[in-house]
C-alpha positions in Angstrom: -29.1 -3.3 -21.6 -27.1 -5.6 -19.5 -28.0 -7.8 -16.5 -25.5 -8.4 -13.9 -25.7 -9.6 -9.8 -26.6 -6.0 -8.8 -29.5 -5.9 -11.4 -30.2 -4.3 -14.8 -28.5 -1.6 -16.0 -30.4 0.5 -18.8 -28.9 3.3 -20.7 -30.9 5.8 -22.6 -29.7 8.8 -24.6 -32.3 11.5 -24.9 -32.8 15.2 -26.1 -35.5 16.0 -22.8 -37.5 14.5 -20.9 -40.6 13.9 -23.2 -38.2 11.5 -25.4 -36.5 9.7 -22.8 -40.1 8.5 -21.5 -40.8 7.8 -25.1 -37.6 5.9 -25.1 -38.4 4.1 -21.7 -41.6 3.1 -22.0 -40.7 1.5 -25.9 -37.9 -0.5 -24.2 -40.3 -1.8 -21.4 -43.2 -2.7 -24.1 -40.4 -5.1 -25.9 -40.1 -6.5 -22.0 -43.9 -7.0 -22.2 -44.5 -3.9 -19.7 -47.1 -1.2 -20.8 -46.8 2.1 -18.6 -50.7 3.3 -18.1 -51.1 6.5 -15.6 -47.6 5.8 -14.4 -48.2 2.2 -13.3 -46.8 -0.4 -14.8 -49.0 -3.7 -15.7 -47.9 -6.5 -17.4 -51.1 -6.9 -19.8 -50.0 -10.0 -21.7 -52.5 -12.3 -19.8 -55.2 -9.9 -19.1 -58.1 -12.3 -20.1 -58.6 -11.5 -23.7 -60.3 -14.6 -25.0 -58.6 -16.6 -27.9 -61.1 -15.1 -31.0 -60.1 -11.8 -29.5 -56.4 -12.7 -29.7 -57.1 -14.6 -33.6 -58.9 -11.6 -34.8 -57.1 -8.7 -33.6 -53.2 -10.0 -33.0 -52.2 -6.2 -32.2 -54.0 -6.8 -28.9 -50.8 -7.1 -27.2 -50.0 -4.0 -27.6 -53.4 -2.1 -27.9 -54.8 -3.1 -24.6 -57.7 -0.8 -25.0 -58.6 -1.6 -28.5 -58.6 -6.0 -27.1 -60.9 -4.3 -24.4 -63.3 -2.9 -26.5 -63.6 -5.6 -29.2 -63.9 -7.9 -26.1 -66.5 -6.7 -24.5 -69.0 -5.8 -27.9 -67.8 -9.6 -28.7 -69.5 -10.5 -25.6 -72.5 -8.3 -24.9 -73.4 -6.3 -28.2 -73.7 -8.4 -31.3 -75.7 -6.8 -34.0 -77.2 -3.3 -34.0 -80.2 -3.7 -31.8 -77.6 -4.2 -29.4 -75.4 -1.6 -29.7 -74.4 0.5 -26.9 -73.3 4.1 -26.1 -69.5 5.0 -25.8 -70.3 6.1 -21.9 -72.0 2.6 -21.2 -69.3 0.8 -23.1 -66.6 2.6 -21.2 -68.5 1.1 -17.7 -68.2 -2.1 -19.3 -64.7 -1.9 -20.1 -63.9 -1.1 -16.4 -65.9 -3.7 -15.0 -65.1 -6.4 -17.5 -61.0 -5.1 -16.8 -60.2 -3.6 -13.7 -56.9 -4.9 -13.1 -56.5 -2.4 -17.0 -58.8 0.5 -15.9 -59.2 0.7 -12.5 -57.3 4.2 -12.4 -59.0 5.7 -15.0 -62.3 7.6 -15.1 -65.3 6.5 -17.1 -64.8 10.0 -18.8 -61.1 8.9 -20.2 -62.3 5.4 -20.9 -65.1 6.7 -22.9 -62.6 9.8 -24.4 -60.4 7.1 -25.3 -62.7 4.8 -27.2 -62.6 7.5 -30.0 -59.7 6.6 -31.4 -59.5 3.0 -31.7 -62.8 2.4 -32.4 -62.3 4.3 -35.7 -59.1 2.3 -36.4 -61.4 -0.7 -35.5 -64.2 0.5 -38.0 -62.0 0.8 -40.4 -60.4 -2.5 -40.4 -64.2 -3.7 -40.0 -64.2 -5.2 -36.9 -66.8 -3.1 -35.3 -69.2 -0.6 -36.3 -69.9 3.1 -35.1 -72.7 5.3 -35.3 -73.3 8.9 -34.8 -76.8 10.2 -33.4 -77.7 13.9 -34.3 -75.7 15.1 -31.1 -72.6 13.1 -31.6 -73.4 10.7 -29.8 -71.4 7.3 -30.5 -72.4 4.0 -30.6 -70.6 0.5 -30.9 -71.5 -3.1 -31.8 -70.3 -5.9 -33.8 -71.8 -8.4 -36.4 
């Protein structure tokens, strides 16, 4: 990469398309740029609050994970509280637009899958399944 009076010139060598947006969107996450449905958003100050930032230091990089932990930080402590994946997925949205305000609940909600397994099994929330699949989140 190099920076001159005309701009920045980047140059990526790639075998097809799929790796040089793989390429692209690794070199703009080391700027602090995260690419999410094609936009980008600087997401460094997003509002994660500081025991967020202490307790999960990947949240730089895994916005949605930060998201997630944030908002069962703030709304569902203990079990009684917990909440469905659907109704934590609103949450997320409302609590981070400026992160999710192109995606649908239905991705949101799709997308807390993932994490939130990775985040159960570093024990910093907790999931369970009703007979129908159904997830649920909360923290202690």
């Amino acid at each position: 990469m190099s920076t001159n009076n005309e701009g920045i010139t980047l140059t990526i060598k790639a075998k097809d398309v799929a790796d040089l947006r793989d390429k692209l969107v690794s070199q703009l996450s080391e700027l602090g740029v995260r690419i999410v449905d094609g936009e980008a958003i600087e997401k460094l100050e997003v509002g994660f609050p500081d025991e967020i930032k202490e307790t999960y230091p990947k949240y730089k990089r895994n916005y949605h994970s930060a998201a997630m932990l944030t908002v069962l930080h703030e709304r569902h402590i203990g079990r009684d509280n917990r909440i469905s994946s659907r109704d934590l997925a609103e949450e997320m949205k409302e609590r981070f637009p400026e992160l999710f305000h192109r995606v649908s609940l239905r991705r949101i909600s799709w997308g807390n899958i993932f994490p939130g397994s990775q985040l159960e099994e570093q024990r910093l929330l907790h999931i369970e399944r009703d007979k129908n699949k159904k997830r649920f989140y909360w923290v202690e």
